[in-house]
C-alpha positions as CSV (number, residue, x, y, z in Angstrom):
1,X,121.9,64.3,111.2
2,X,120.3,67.4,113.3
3,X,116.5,67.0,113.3
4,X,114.9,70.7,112.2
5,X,113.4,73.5,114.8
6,X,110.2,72.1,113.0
7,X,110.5,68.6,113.2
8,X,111.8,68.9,116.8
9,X,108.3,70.5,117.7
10,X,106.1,68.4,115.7
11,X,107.5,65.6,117.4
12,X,107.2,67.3,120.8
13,X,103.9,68.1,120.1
14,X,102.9,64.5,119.0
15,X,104.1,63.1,122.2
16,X,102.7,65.7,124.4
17,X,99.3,64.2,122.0
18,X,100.4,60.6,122.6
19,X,98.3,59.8,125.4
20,X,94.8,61.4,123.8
21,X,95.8,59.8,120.6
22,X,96.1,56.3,122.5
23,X,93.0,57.1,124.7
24,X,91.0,57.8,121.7
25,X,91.8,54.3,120.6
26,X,90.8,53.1,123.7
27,X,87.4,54.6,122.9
28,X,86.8,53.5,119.7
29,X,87.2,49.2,120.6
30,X,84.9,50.2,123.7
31,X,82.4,51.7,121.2
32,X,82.6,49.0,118.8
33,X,82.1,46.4,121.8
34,X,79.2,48.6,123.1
35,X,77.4,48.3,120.0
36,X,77.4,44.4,120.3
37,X,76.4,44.4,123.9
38,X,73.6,47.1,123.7
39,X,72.3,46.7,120.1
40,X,72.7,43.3,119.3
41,X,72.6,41.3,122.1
42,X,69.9,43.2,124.0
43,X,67.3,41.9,121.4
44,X,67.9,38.5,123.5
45,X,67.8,40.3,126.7
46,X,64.6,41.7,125.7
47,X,62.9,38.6,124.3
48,X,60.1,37.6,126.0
49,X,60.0,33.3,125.6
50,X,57.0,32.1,125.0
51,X,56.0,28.2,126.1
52,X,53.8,25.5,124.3
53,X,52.3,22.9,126.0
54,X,49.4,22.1,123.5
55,X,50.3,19.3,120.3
56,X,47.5,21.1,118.2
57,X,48.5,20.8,114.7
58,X,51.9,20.3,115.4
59,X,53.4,18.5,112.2
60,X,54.9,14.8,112.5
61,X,59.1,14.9,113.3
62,X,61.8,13.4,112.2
63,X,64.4,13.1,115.3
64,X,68.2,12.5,113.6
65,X,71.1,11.3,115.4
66,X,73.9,10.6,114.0
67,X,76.4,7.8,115.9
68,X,79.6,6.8,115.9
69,X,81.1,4.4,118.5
70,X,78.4,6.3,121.1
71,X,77.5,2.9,122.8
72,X,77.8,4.3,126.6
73,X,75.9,7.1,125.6
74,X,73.0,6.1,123.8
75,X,72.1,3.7,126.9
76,X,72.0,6.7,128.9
77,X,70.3,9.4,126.6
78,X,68.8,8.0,124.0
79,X,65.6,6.8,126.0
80,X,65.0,10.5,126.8
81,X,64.5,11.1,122.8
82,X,62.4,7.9,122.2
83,X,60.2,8.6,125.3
84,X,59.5,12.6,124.1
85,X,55.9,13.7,124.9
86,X,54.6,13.8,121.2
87,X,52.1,12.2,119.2
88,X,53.8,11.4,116.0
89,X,57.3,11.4,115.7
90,X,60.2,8.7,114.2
91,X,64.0,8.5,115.7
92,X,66.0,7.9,113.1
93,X,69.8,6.8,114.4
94,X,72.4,6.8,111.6
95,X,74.8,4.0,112.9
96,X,77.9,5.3,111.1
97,X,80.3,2.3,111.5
98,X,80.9,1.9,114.9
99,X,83.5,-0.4,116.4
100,X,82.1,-0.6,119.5
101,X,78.8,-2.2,121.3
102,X,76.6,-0.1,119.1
103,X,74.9,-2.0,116.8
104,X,74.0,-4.3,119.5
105,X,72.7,-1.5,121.7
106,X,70.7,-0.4,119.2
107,X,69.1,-4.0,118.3
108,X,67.9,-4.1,122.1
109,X,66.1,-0.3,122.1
110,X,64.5,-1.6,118.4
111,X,63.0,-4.0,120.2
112,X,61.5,-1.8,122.7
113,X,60.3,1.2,120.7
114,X,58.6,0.7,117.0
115,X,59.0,4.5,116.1
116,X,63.3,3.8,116.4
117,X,64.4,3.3,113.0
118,X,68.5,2.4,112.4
119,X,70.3,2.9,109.6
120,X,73.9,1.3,109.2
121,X,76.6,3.1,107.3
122,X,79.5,0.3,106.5
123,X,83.3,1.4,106.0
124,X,84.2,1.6,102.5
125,X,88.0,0.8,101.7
126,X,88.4,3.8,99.2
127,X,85.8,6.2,100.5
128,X,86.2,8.1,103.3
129,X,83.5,10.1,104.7
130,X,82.4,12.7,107.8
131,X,79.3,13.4,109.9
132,X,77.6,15.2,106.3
133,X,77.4,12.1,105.1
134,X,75.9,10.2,107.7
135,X,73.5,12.8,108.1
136,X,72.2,13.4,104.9
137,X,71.5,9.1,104.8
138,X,69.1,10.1,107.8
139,X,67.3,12.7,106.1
140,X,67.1,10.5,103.4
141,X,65.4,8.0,105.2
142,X,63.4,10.2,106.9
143,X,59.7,9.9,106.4
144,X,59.0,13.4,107.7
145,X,59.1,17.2,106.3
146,X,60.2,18.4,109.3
147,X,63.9,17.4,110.4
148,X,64.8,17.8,114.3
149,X,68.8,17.1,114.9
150,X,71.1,16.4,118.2
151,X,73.6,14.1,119.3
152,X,74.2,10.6,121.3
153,X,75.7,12.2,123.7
154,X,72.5,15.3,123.9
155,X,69.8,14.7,126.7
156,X,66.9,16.9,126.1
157,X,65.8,19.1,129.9
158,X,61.8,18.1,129.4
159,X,60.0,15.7,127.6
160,X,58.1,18.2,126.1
161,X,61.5,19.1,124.1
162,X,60.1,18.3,120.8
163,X,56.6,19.9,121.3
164,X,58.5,23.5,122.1
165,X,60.5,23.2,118.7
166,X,57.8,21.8,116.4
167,X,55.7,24.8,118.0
168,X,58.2,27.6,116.4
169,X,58.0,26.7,113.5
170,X,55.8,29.4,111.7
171,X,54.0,29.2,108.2
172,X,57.4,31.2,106.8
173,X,59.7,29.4,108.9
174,X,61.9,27.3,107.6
175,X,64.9,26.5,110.1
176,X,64.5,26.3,114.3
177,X,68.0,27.0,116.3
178,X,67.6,26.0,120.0
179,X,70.2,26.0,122.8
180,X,72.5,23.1,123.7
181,X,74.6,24.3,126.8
182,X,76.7,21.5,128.6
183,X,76.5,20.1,132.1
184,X,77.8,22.1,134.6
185,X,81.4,20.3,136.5
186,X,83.5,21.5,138.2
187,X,87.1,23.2,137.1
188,X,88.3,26.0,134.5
189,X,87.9,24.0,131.6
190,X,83.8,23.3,132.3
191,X,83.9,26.9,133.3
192,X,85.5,28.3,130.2
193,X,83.2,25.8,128.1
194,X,79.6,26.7,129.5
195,X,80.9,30.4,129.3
196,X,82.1,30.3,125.7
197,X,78.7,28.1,124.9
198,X,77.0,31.0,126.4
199,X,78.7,33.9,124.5
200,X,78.2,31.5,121.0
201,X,74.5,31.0,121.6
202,X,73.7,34.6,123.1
203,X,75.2,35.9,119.9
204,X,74.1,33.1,116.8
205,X,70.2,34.0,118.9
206,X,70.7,37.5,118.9
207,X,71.4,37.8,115.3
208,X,68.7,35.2,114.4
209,X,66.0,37.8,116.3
210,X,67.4,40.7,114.0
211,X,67.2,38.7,110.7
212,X,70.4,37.9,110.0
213,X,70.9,34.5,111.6
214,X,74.7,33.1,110.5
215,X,75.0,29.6,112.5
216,X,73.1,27.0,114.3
217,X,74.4,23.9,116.4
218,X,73.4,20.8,115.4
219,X,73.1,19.8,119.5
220,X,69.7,21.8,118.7
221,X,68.0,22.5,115.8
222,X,65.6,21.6,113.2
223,X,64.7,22.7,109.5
224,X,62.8,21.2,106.3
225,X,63.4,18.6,104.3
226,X,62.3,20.7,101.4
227,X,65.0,23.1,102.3
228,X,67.8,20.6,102.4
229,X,66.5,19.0,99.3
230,X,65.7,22.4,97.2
231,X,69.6,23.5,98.1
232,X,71.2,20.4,97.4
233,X,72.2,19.4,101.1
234,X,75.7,19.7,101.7
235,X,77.0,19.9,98.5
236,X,78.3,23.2,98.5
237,X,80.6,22.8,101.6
238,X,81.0,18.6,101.3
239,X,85.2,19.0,101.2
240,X,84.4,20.5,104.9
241,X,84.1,17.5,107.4
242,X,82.8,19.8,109.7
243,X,79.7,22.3,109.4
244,X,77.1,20.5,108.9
245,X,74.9,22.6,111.1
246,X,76.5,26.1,110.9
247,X,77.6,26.0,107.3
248,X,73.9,24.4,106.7
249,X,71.8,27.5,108.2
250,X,74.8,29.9,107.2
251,X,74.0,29.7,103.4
252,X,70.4,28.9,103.7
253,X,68.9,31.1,106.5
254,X,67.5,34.4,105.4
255,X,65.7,36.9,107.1
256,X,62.2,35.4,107.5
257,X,62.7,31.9,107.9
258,X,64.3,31.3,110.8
259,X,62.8,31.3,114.6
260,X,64.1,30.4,117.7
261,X,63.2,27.7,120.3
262,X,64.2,29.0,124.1
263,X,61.6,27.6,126.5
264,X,63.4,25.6,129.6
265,X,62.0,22.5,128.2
266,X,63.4,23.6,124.7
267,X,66.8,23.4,125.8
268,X,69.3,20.0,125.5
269,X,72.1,19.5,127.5
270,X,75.3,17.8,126.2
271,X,78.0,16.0,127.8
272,X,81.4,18.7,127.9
273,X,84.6,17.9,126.6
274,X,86.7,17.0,130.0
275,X,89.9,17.4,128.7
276,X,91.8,20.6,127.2
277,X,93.3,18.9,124.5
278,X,89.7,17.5,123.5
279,X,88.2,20.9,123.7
280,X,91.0,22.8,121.3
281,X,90.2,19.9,119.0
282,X,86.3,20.7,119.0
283,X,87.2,24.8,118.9
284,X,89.1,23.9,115.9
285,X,86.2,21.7,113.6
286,X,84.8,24.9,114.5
287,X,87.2,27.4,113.3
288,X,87.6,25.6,110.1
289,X,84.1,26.0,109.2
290,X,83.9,29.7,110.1
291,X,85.9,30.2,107.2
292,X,83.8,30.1,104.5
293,X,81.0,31.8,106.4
294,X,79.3,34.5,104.0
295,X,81.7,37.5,104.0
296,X,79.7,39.6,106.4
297,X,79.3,37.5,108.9
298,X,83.1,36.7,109.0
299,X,83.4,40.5,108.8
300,X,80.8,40.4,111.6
301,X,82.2,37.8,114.1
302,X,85.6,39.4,113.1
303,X,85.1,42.4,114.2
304,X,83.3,41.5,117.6
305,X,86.6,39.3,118.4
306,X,89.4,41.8,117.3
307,X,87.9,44.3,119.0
308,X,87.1,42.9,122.4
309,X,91.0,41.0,121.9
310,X,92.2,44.8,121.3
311,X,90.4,46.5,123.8
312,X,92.0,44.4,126.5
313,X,95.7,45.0,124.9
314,X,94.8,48.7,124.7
315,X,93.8,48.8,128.4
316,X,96.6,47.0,129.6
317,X,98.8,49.0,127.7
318,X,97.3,52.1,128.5
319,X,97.8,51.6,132.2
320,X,101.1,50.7,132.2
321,X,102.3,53.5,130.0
322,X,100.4,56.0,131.5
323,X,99.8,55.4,135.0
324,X,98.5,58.6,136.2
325,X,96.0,58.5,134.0
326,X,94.7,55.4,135.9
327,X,91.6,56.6,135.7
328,X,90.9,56.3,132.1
329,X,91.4,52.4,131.4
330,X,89.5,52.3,134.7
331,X,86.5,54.1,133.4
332,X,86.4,52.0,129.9
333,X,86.7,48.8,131.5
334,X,83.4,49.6,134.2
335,X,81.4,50.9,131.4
336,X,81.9,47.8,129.5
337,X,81.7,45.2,132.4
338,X,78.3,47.7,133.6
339,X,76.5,47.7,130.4
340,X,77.3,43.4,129.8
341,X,75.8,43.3,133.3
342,X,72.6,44.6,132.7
343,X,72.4,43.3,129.6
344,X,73.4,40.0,130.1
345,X,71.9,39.1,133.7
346,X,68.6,38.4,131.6
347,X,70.5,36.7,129.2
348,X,72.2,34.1,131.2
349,X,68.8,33.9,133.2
350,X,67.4,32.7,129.6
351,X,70.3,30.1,129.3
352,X,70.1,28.7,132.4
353,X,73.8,29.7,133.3
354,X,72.9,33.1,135.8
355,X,75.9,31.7,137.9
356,X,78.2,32.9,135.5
357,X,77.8,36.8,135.7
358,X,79.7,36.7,138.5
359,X,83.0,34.8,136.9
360,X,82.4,37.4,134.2
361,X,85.0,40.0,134.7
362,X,87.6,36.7,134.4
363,X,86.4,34.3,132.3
364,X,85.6,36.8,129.6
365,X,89.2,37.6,129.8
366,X,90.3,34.6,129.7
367,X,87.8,33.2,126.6
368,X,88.7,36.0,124.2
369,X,92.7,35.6,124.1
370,X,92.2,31.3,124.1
371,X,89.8,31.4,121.6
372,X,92.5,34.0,119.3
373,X,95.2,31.8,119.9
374,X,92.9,28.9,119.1
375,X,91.8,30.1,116.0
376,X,95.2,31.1,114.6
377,X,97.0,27.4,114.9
378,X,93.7,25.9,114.3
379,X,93.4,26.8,110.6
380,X,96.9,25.2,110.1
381,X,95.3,21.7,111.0
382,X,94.9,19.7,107.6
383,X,93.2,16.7,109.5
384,X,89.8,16.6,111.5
385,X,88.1,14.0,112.9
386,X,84.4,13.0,111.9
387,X,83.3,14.7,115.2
Protein backbone atom coordinates (compact mmCIF):
# COMPACT_ATOMS: atom_id res chain seq x y z
CA UNK A 1 0.00 0.00 0.00
CA UNK A 2 1.30 3.53 -1.40
CA UNK A 3 1.67 5.91 1.53
CA UNK A 4 -0.19 9.45 0.54
CA UNK A 5 1.59 12.88 -0.84
CA UNK A 6 0.50 13.84 2.72
CA UNK A 7 1.65 11.22 4.82
CA UNK A 8 4.91 11.07 2.84
CA UNK A 9 5.55 14.68 4.06
CA UNK A 10 4.42 14.47 7.47
CA UNK A 11 6.70 11.81 7.86
CA UNK A 12 9.50 13.71 6.22
CA UNK A 13 8.89 16.46 8.15
CA UNK A 14 8.89 14.44 11.51
CA UNK A 15 12.22 13.12 10.84
CA UNK A 16 13.69 16.21 9.60
CA UNK A 17 12.10 17.16 13.59
CA UNK A 18 13.49 14.04 15.05
CA UNK A 19 16.64 15.30 16.44
CA UNK A 20 14.91 18.64 18.20
CA UNK A 21 12.16 16.32 19.28
CA UNK A 22 14.89 13.93 20.98
CA UNK A 23 17.03 16.99 22.19
CA UNK A 24 14.15 18.43 23.78
CA UNK A 25 14.00 15.27 25.85
CA UNK A 26 17.33 15.55 26.59
CA UNK A 27 16.41 18.94 28.19
CA UNK A 28 13.62 18.05 30.11
CA UNK A 29 15.65 14.90 32.42
CA UNK A 30 18.55 17.60 32.68
CA UNK A 31 15.89 20.13 34.09
CA UNK A 32 14.31 17.65 36.29
CA UNK A 33 17.98 16.62 37.63
CA UNK A 34 18.77 20.42 37.98
CA UNK A 35 16.07 21.04 40.15
CA UNK A 36 17.39 18.25 42.66
CA UNK A 37 20.89 19.55 42.55
CA UNK A 38 20.15 23.30 42.82
CA UNK A 39 16.91 23.44 44.82
CA UNK A 40 17.02 20.68 46.96
CA UNK A 41 20.26 19.76 47.69
CA UNK A 42 21.84 23.20 47.94
CA UNK A 43 19.86 23.77 51.29
CA UNK A 44 22.72 21.26 52.61
CA UNK A 45 25.34 23.01 50.68
CA UNK A 46 24.22 26.09 52.32
CA UNK A 47 23.81 24.86 55.89
CA UNK A 48 25.95 26.42 58.14
CA UNK A 49 26.72 23.41 61.13
CA UNK A 50 26.68 24.57 64.20
CA UNK A 51 28.82 22.66 67.19
CA UNK A 52 28.00 22.04 71.00
CA UNK A 53 30.43 21.49 73.36
CA UNK A 54 28.46 22.59 76.55
CA UNK A 55 26.15 19.52 78.56
CA UNK A 56 23.86 22.51 79.86
CA UNK A 57 20.41 21.09 80.19
CA UNK A 58 21.04 18.37 77.90
CA UNK A 59 18.30 15.67 78.77
CA UNK A 60 19.53 11.99 80.08
CA UNK A 61 19.98 9.29 76.85
CA UNK A 62 19.07 6.15 76.17
CA UNK A 63 21.94 4.68 73.75
CA UNK A 64 20.25 1.30 71.86
CA UNK A 65 22.08 -1.26 70.18
CA UNK A 66 20.75 -3.97 68.91
CA UNK A 67 23.16 -7.35 68.56
CA UNK A 68 23.16 -10.26 66.87
CA UNK A 69 26.19 -12.66 66.80
CA UNK A 70 28.33 -9.05 66.80
CA UNK A 71 30.94 -10.58 69.31
CA UNK A 72 34.23 -9.19 67.26
CA UNK A 73 32.59 -6.08 67.02
CA UNK A 74 31.40 -5.07 70.19
CA UNK A 75 35.09 -5.63 71.66
CA UNK A 76 36.22 -3.17 69.27
CA UNK A 77 33.36 -0.45 69.33
CA UNK A 78 31.37 -0.70 71.88
CA UNK A 79 33.82 0.93 74.49
CA UNK A 80 33.67 4.03 72.28
CA UNK A 81 29.69 4.26 73.17
CA UNK A 82 30.14 3.41 76.96
CA UNK A 83 33.06 5.83 77.35
CA UNK A 84 30.88 9.01 75.50
CA UNK A 85 31.65 12.37 77.09
CA UNK A 86 28.17 12.82 78.88
CA UNK A 87 26.87 13.15 82.13
CA UNK A 88 23.88 10.92 82.21
CA UNK A 89 23.29 8.45 79.84
CA UNK A 90 22.44 4.33 79.89
CA UNK A 91 23.67 1.76 77.00
CA UNK A 92 21.13 -0.50 76.54
CA UNK A 93 22.40 -3.74 74.26
CA UNK A 94 19.55 -5.90 73.11
CA UNK A 95 21.36 -9.32 72.86
CA UNK A 96 19.01 -10.83 70.23
CA UNK A 97 20.05 -14.63 70.45
CA UNK A 98 23.44 -14.74 69.45
CA UNK A 99 25.31 -17.98 68.76
CA UNK A 100 28.43 -16.73 69.14
CA UNK A 101 30.84 -15.31 72.12
CA UNK A 102 28.26 -12.56 72.87
CA UNK A 103 26.75 -13.08 75.83
CA UNK A 104 30.01 -13.66 77.32
CA UNK A 105 31.42 -10.50 75.93
CA UNK A 106 28.90 -8.69 77.20
CA UNK A 107 29.16 -10.16 80.93
CA UNK A 108 32.85 -8.85 80.96
CA UNK A 109 32.02 -4.95 79.73
CA UNK A 110 28.92 -5.30 82.59
CA UNK A 111 31.42 -5.69 84.81
CA UNK A 112 33.32 -2.78 83.84
CA UNK A 113 30.61 -0.09 83.19
CA UNK A 114 27.35 0.22 85.59
CA UNK A 115 25.49 2.47 83.12
CA UNK A 116 25.61 -0.98 80.45
CA UNK A 117 22.39 -2.53 80.77
CA UNK A 118 21.79 -6.13 78.54
CA UNK A 119 18.87 -7.49 77.61
CA UNK A 120 18.56 -11.16 76.17
CA UNK A 121 16.06 -12.08 73.53
CA UNK A 122 15.86 -16.12 73.49
CA UNK A 123 14.82 -18.06 70.16
CA UNK A 124 11.38 -19.05 70.21
CA UNK A 125 10.58 -22.40 68.28
CA UNK A 126 7.27 -20.97 66.56
CA UNK A 127 8.07 -17.29 66.57
CA UNK A 128 10.22 -15.81 64.39
CA UNK A 129 11.17 -12.33 64.64
CA UNK A 130 13.54 -9.28 63.01
CA UNK A 131 15.62 -6.31 64.18
CA UNK A 132 11.80 -4.33 65.10
CA UNK A 133 11.45 -6.61 67.55
CA UNK A 134 14.65 -6.51 69.32
CA UNK A 135 14.47 -2.97 69.16
CA UNK A 136 11.33 -2.11 70.43
CA UNK A 137 12.44 -4.62 73.81
CA UNK A 138 15.24 -1.82 74.20
CA UNK A 139 13.00 0.99 74.19
CA UNK A 140 11.03 -0.82 76.43
CA UNK A 141 13.55 -1.07 78.84
CA UNK A 142 14.77 2.13 78.38
CA UNK A 143 14.64 4.40 81.28
CA UNK A 144 15.01 7.55 79.22
CA UNK A 145 12.62 9.87 76.98
CA UNK A 146 15.10 10.40 74.64
CA UNK A 147 16.14 7.31 72.42
CA UNK A 148 19.74 7.53 70.63
CA UNK A 149 20.20 4.37 68.04
CA UNK A 150 23.39 2.74 66.09
CA UNK A 151 24.86 -0.46 65.57
CA UNK A 152 27.71 -3.03 66.99
CA UNK A 153 29.48 -2.63 64.30
CA UNK A 154 29.01 1.79 64.51
CA UNK A 155 32.12 3.64 66.11
CA UNK A 156 31.16 7.13 66.86
CA UNK A 157 34.25 9.99 65.36
CA UNK A 158 34.37 12.00 68.90
CA UNK A 159 33.36 11.30 72.19
CA UNK A 160 31.44 14.15 72.26
CA UNK A 161 28.96 12.16 69.73
CA UNK A 162 26.15 12.03 72.09
CA UNK A 163 26.47 15.74 73.35
CA UNK A 164 26.12 17.02 69.46
CA UNK A 165 22.80 14.90 69.05
CA UNK A 166 21.12 15.55 72.47
CA UNK A 167 22.05 19.35 71.58
CA UNK A 168 19.59 19.34 68.35
CA UNK A 169 17.01 18.38 69.84
CA UNK A 170 14.73 21.60 70.00
CA UNK A 171 11.59 22.19 72.31
CA UNK A 172 9.43 21.03 68.90
CA UNK A 173 11.76 18.47 67.89
CA UNK A 174 10.96 15.18 68.01
CA UNK A 175 13.34 13.02 65.81
CA UNK A 176 17.39 13.68 65.23
CA UNK A 177 18.90 12.01 61.83
CA UNK A 178 22.72 12.13 61.83
CA UNK A 179 25.23 10.77 59.33
CA UNK A 180 26.73 7.25 59.36
CA UNK A 181 29.22 7.05 56.41
CA UNK A 182 31.59 3.91 56.27
CA UNK A 183 35.27 3.55 56.44
CA UNK A 184 37.09 4.40 53.63
CA UNK A 185 39.12 0.97 51.83
CA UNK A 186 40.33 0.56 49.09
CA UNK A 187 38.55 -0.91 45.67
CA UNK A 188 35.22 -0.16 43.62
CA UNK A 189 32.98 -1.66 45.90
CA UNK A 190 34.09 0.76 49.13
CA UNK A 191 34.06 3.35 46.42
CA UNK A 192 30.64 2.76 45.14
CA UNK A 193 29.48 2.32 48.84
CA UNK A 194 30.79 5.64 50.58
CA UNK A 195 29.53 7.34 47.23
CA UNK A 196 25.99 5.86 47.32
CA UNK A 197 26.09 6.61 51.35
CA UNK A 198 26.87 10.02 50.32
CA UNK A 199 24.18 10.61 47.64
CA UNK A 200 21.44 8.83 50.44
CA UNK A 201 22.45 11.12 53.22
CA UNK A 202 22.99 14.44 51.08
CA UNK A 203 19.39 13.83 49.92
CA UNK A 204 17.32 12.17 53.32
CA UNK A 205 19.34 15.80 55.05
CA UNK A 206 18.36 17.90 52.28
CA UNK A 207 14.82 17.11 52.49
CA UNK A 208 14.88 17.04 56.38
CA UNK A 209 16.14 21.03 56.04
CA UNK A 210 13.08 21.72 53.75
CA UNK A 211 10.47 20.04 55.99
CA UNK A 212 9.80 17.08 54.42
CA UNK A 213 12.18 14.59 55.86
CA UNK A 214 11.23 10.82 54.34
CA UNK A 215 14.06 8.45 56.01
CA UNK A 216 16.58 8.13 58.63
CA UNK A 217 19.33 5.42 59.22
CA UNK A 218 19.35 3.81 62.20
CA UNK A 219 23.60 3.91 62.16
CA UNK A 220 22.51 7.58 63.39
CA UNK A 221 19.60 8.79 64.85
CA UNK A 222 17.57 9.48 67.77
CA UNK A 223 13.74 10.37 68.60
CA UNK A 224 11.25 10.14 71.64
CA UNK A 225 10.04 7.58 73.49
CA UNK A 226 6.68 9.42 73.54
CA UNK A 227 6.76 9.30 69.84
CA UNK A 228 7.29 5.64 69.52
CA UNK A 229 4.82 5.00 72.20
CA UNK A 230 1.94 7.67 71.00
CA UNK A 231 2.24 5.80 67.29
CA UNK A 232 2.34 2.40 68.35
CA UNK A 233 6.06 1.57 67.49
CA UNK A 234 6.33 -0.58 64.55
CA UNK A 235 3.09 -1.80 64.28
CA UNK A 236 2.09 -0.37 61.22
CA UNK A 237 5.02 -1.80 59.08
CA UNK A 238 5.82 -5.12 61.61
CA UNK A 239 5.30 -7.79 58.38
CA UNK A 240 8.53 -5.61 57.13
CA UNK A 241 11.79 -7.14 58.65
CA UNK A 242 13.45 -4.28 57.55
CA UNK A 243 12.66 -0.36 58.19
CA UNK A 244 12.86 0.04 61.31
CA UNK A 245 14.57 3.35 61.02
CA UNK A 246 13.34 4.70 57.66
CA UNK A 247 9.80 3.33 57.76
CA UNK A 248 9.94 4.66 61.57
CA UNK A 249 10.71 8.58 60.67
CA UNK A 250 8.88 7.99 57.20
CA UNK A 251 5.35 7.83 58.82
CA UNK A 252 6.10 9.85 61.83
CA UNK A 253 8.31 12.88 60.76
CA UNK A 254 6.49 16.05 59.90
CA UNK A 255 7.55 19.25 59.12
CA UNK A 256 8.63 20.70 62.48
CA UNK A 257 9.87 17.95 64.37
CA UNK A 258 12.76 16.81 62.92
CA UNK A 259 16.48 18.44 63.15
CA UNK A 260 19.61 17.33 62.06
CA UNK A 261 22.92 16.44 63.82
CA UNK A 262 26.16 17.24 61.30
CA UNK A 263 29.04 18.40 63.49
CA UNK A 264 32.34 16.20 62.82
CA UNK A 265 32.03 14.80 66.24
CA UNK A 266 28.29 14.07 65.34
CA UNK A 267 29.12 11.67 62.75
CA UNK A 268 29.57 7.59 63.28
CA UNK A 269 31.34 5.54 61.09
CA UNK A 270 30.41 1.91 60.27
CA UNK A 271 32.17 -0.99 59.19
CA UNK A 272 31.33 -1.46 54.96
CA UNK A 273 30.04 -4.47 53.48
CA UNK A 274 33.38 -6.00 51.79
CA UNK A 275 31.81 -8.17 49.51
CA UNK A 276 29.42 -7.42 46.43
CA UNK A 277 27.15 -10.11 47.15
CA UNK A 278 26.83 -8.72 50.82
CA UNK A 279 26.21 -5.23 49.62
CA UNK A 280 23.20 -6.22 46.98
CA UNK A 281 21.83 -8.02 50.02
CA UNK A 282 21.91 -4.74 52.29
CA UNK A 283 20.57 -2.50 48.91
CA UNK A 284 17.85 -4.89 48.85
CA UNK A 285 16.45 -4.74 52.94
CA UNK A 286 16.53 -1.39 51.62
CA UNK A 287 14.56 -1.54 48.53
CA UNK A 288 11.88 -3.44 50.22
CA UNK A 289 11.18 -0.90 52.65
CA UNK A 290 11.09 1.93 50.14
CA UNK A 291 8.01 0.49 49.08
CA UNK A 292 5.58 1.51 51.30
CA UNK A 293 7.18 4.94 51.71
CA UNK A 294 4.26 7.65 51.68
CA UNK A 295 3.25 8.07 48.06
CA UNK A 296 5.16 11.29 47.46
CA UNK A 297 8.15 10.48 48.62
CA UNK A 298 8.19 7.27 46.40
CA UNK A 299 6.92 9.68 43.70
CA UNK A 300 9.89 11.81 44.96
CA UNK A 301 12.84 9.41 45.13
CA UNK A 302 11.16 8.03 41.82
CA UNK A 303 11.54 10.67 39.98
CA UNK A 304 15.13 11.81 41.02
CA UNK A 305 16.23 7.98 39.90
CA UNK A 306 14.37 7.70 36.58
CA UNK A 307 15.45 10.70 35.58
CA UNK A 308 19.04 10.77 36.19
CA UNK A 309 18.88 6.69 34.78
CA UNK A 310 17.11 8.44 31.59
CA UNK A 311 19.24 11.25 31.17
CA UNK A 312 22.23 9.03 30.78
CA UNK A 313 20.32 6.64 28.16
CA UNK A 314 19.18 9.90 26.36
CA UNK A 315 22.78 11.17 26.18
CA UNK A 316 24.24 8.06 25.04
CA UNK A 317 21.66 7.72 22.58
CA UNK A 318 21.69 11.06 21.49
CA UNK A 319 25.38 10.91 20.50
CA UNK A 320 25.34 7.96 18.73
CA UNK A 321 22.41 8.75 16.53
CA UNK A 322 23.29 12.11 15.94
CA UNK A 323 26.92 12.52 15.91
CA UNK A 324 27.28 15.91 14.43
CA UNK A 325 25.35 17.23 16.85
CA UNK A 326 28.14 16.26 19.39
CA UNK A 327 27.81 19.16 20.83
CA UNK A 328 24.53 18.94 22.41
CA UNK A 329 24.84 15.82 24.76
CA UNK A 330 28.14 17.55 25.40
CA UNK A 331 26.66 20.65 26.69
CA UNK A 332 23.88 18.76 28.97
CA UNK A 333 26.30 16.56 30.47
CA UNK A 334 28.89 19.75 31.66
CA UNK A 335 25.96 21.73 32.87
CA UNK A 336 24.98 18.87 35.00
CA UNK A 337 28.49 17.69 36.18
CA UNK A 338 29.14 21.88 36.66
CA UNK A 339 26.24 22.67 38.72
CA UNK A 340 26.79 18.99 41.14
CA UNK A 341 30.25 20.57 41.43
CA UNK A 342 29.58 23.62 43.01
CA UNK A 343 26.97 22.36 44.71
CA UNK A 344 28.24 19.40 46.15
CA UNK A 345 32.03 20.33 46.91
CA UNK A 346 30.46 21.89 50.22
CA UNK A 347 28.49 19.02 50.57
CA UNK A 348 31.01 16.23 50.53
CA UNK A 349 33.20 18.77 52.67
CA UNK A 350 30.22 18.35 55.29
CA UNK A 351 30.43 14.56 55.00
CA UNK A 352 33.80 14.11 55.36
CA UNK A 353 34.10 12.33 51.83
CA UNK A 354 35.61 15.76 49.63
CA UNK A 355 37.82 13.00 47.85
CA UNK A 356 35.04 11.85 46.02
CA UNK A 357 34.20 14.95 43.71
CA UNK A 358 36.77 13.93 41.74
CA UNK A 359 35.47 10.12 41.04
CA UNK A 360 32.29 11.90 40.42
CA UNK A 361 31.83 12.01 36.73
CA UNK A 362 32.26 7.87 37.08
CA UNK A 363 31.01 6.69 40.06
CA UNK A 364 27.74 8.58 39.65
CA UNK A 365 27.49 6.67 36.46
CA UNK A 366 28.08 3.78 37.65
CA UNK A 367 25.73 4.12 41.14
CA UNK A 368 22.59 5.10 39.20
CA UNK A 369 22.28 2.03 36.62
CA UNK A 370 23.51 -0.65 39.78
CA UNK A 371 21.26 0.72 41.99
CA UNK A 372 18.15 0.32 39.00
CA UNK A 373 19.06 -3.03 38.36
CA UNK A 374 19.33 -3.59 42.07
CA UNK A 375 16.08 -2.35 42.82
CA UNK A 376 14.24 -4.29 40.03
CA UNK A 377 15.38 -8.05 41.13
CA UNK A 378 15.46 -6.93 44.69
CA UNK A 379 11.67 -6.65 45.14
CA UNK A 380 11.36 -10.25 43.88
CA UNK A 381 13.28 -11.51 47.08
CA UNK A 382 10.61 -13.06 49.52
CA UNK A 383 13.32 -13.77 52.19
CA UNK A 384 15.51 -11.18 54.27
CA UNK A 385 17.73 -11.57 56.86
CA UNK A 386 17.27 -9.81 60.37
CA UNK A 387 20.09 -7.42 59.26
Amino acid sequence: MRLSLWAMLDLHVFLANLPYIIFGILGLFLLAQLYYILFVYSKLSRYQIETNQTETDLPPLSVIICAHNEQDNLREFLPSILNQDYTNFEVIVVNDFSTDETPWVLQEFDKQYAHLKIVDIKEHIRLKHGKKFAVSMGIKASKYETLVFTDADCVPQSDQWLKEVASAFRPETEIVLGYSPYFKKRGLLNLLIRFETSHTAMSYLSYALKGDAYMGVGRNMAYKKELFFRNKGFAAHMHIKSGDDDLFVNQNATAINVNIALAPAAIVYSAPKTTWKSYYKQKARHSGASTIYKKRHQRMLGTQLVSAVLFYLTLIAVTIAFPTFWYVPLTAYLLRLFAQWAVFTSIYKKLEVKELIWWLPLVDFIYYFYICINGLFSRKKKKISWK
